[in-house]
C-alpha positions in Angstrom: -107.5 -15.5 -49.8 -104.1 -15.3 -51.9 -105.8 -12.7 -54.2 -104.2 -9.3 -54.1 -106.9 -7.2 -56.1 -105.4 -4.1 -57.7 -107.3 -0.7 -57.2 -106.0 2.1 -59.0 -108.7 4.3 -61.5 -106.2 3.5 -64.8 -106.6 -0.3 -63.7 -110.7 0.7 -63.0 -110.7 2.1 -66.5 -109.1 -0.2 -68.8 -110.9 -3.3 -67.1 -114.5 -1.7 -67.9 -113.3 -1.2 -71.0 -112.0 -5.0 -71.4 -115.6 -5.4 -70.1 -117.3 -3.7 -72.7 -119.0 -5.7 -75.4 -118.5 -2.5 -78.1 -115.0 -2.0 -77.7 -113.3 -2.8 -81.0 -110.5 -5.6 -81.1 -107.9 -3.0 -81.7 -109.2 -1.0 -78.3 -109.4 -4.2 -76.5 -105.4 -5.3 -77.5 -104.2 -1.9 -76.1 -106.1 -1.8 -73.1 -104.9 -5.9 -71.8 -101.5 -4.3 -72.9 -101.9 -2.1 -70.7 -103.6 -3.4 -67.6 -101.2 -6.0 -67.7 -98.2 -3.9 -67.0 -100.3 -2.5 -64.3 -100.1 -5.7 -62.8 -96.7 -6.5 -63.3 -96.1 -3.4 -61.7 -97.6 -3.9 -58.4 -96.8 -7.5 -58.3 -93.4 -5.7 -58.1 -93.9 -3.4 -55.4 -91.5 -5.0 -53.1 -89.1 -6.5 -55.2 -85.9 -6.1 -54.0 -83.1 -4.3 -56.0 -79.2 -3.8 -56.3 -77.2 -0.9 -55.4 -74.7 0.6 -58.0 -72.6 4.0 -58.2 -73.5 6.1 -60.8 -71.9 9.2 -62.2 -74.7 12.0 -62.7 -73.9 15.0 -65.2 -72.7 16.7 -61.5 -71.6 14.1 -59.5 -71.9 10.5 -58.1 -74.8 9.0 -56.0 -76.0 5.7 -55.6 -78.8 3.8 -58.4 -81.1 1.1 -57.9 -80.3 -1.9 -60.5 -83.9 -4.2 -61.1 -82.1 -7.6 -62.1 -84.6 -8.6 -64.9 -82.3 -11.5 -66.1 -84.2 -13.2 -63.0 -87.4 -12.9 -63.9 -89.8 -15.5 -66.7 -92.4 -15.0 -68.5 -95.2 -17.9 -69.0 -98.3 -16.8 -70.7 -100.4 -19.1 -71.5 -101.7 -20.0 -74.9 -103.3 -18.2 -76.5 -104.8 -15.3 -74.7 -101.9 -15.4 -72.2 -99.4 -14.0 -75.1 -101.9 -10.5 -75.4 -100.2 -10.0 -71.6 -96.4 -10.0 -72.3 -95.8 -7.1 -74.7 -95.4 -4.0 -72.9 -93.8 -6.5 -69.6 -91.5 -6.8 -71.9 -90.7 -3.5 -72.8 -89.7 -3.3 -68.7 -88.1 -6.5 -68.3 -86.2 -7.2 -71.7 -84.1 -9.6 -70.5 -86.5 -11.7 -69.0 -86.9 -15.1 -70.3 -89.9 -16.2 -72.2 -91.7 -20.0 -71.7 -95.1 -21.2 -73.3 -97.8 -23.6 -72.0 -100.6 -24.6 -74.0 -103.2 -26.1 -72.1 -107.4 -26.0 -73.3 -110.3 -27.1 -70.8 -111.8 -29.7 -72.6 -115.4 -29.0 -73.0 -117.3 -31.7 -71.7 -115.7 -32.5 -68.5 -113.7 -29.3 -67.9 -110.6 -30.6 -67.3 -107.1 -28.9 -68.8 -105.2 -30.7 -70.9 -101.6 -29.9 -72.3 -100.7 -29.8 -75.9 -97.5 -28.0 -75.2 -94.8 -26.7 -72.9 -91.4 -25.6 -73.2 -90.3 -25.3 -69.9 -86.8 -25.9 -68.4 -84.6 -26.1 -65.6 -83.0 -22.8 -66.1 -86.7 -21.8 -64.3 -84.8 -22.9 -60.7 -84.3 -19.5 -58.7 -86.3 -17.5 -61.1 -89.3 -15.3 -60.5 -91.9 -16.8 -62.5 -95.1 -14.8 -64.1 -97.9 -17.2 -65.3 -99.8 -14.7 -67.7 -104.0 -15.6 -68.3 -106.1 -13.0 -68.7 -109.1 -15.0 -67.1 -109.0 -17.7 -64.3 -112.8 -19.4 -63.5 -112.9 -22.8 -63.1 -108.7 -22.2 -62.3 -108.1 -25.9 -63.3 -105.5 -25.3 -65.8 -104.1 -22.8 -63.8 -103.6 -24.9 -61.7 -101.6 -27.7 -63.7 -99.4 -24.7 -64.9 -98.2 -23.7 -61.8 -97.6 -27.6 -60.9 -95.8 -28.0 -64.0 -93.6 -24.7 -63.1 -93.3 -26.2 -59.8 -91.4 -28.9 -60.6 -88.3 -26.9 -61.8 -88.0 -25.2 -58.4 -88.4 -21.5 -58.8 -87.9 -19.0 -56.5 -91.3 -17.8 -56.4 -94.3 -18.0 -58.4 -96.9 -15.3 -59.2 -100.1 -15.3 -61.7 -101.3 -12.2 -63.3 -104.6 -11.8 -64.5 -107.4 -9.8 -65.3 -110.4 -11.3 -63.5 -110.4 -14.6 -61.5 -113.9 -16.2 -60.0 -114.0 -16.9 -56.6 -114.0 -20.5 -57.5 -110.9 -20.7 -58.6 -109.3 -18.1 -56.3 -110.6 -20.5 -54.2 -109.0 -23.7 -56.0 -106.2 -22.2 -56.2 -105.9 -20.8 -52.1 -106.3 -24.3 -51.5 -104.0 -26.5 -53.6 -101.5 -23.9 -54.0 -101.2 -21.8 -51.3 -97.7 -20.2 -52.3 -99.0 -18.9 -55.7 -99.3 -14.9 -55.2 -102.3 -13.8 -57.7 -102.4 -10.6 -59.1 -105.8 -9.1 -60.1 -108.0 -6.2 -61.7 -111.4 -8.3 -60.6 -112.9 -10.8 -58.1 -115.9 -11.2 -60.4 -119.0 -12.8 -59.3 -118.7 -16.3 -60.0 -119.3 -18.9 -62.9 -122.1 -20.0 -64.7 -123.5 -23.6 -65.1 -121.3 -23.7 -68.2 -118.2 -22.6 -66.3 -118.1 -19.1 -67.7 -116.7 -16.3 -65.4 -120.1 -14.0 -64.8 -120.4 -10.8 -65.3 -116.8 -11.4 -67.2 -115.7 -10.0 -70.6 -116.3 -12.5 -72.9 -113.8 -14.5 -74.4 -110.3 -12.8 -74.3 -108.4 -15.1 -76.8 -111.1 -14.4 -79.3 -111.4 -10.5 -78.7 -107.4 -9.8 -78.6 -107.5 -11.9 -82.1 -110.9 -10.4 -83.3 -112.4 -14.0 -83.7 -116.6 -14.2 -83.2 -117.3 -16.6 -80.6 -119.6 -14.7 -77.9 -118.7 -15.7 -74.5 -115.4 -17.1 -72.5 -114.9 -20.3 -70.4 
């Protein structure tokens, strides 16, 4: 399985409040916030860094220099975009790209209604941000689109993915490295991630609609 699930009791804590159906919109922007850094974090773990001399208040020693100009940003619209602000406050001098892609209802499959990516992506470290991956369909067209410019690697961050898609996305893109808080229990008839947290588009942006695809 390419999904590197991400156990730590902050990342426990912030995904069962995600989870929870009580916690206000306000609550529930913080916490994604902050679960996402989590996972930027440790999808960092072994990143490699540059060596630079650097004059302390007493002397010299050597510093570790994290190139951030390397590293893009793709969340994906609209839910994806409640992922990038704290990342940001780590990486400021990433680059930023957009995809907006919606599963149509009837049949399920993604469709794109926007994209602004480029071919300075070639060589970069590339994030694909969604919060939730079930059905993993239109993850799966992102990271084909992102493909095409040849980046140096690819990675997805989320915060629960169904084994459906994990398994999707093992399959027809086995070179994707998937970051998450939750291998939740599957999908519903409807497509809906189960036990899940609802719809996180609508929660970050305090809109009413009950559950998530």
């Amino acid at each position: 399985m390419s999904v590197k699930l991400v156990s730590h009791p902050l990342v426990a804590d912030r995904l069962g409040n995600l989870r929870d159906k009580n916690t206000r919109s306000s609550q529930f922007r913080t916490m994604l916030h902050q679960i996402s850094l989590f996972l930027f974090y440790e999808a960092n773990r072994d990143s490699t860094t540059q060596e630079k001399q650097i004059e302390t208040p007493l002397g010299w020693t050597t510093g570790s220099i994290f190139n951030d100009k390397n590293v893009a940003l793709v969340p994906i619209l609209r839910a994806g975009l409640g992922m990038t602000e704290l990342i940001l406050k780590v990486v400021p001098n990433a680059e930023i790209y957009h995809i907006g892609i919606y599963r149509e209802e009837r049949t399920l499959k993604p469709k794109v209604y926007y994209s602004n990516l480029s071919s300075a992506l070639k060589g970069k470290r590339v994030y694909l941000l969604d919060p939730m991956i079930a059905t993993a369909g239109s993850l799966l067209k992102c990271y084909q689109m992102v493909k095409v410019y040849q980046p140096a690697e690819i990675y997805t961050l989320c915060v629960i993915i169904s084994p459906e898609g994990a398994e999707l996305l093992n399959r027809e893109a086995s070179d994707l490295r998937i970051y998450a808080a939750s291998l939740d229990g599957g999908l519903t008839e409807d497509g809906f991630i189960y036990p899940g947290l609802g719809d996180a588009g609508d929660r970050y942006y305090d809109n009413k609609r009950e559950v998530s695809k």
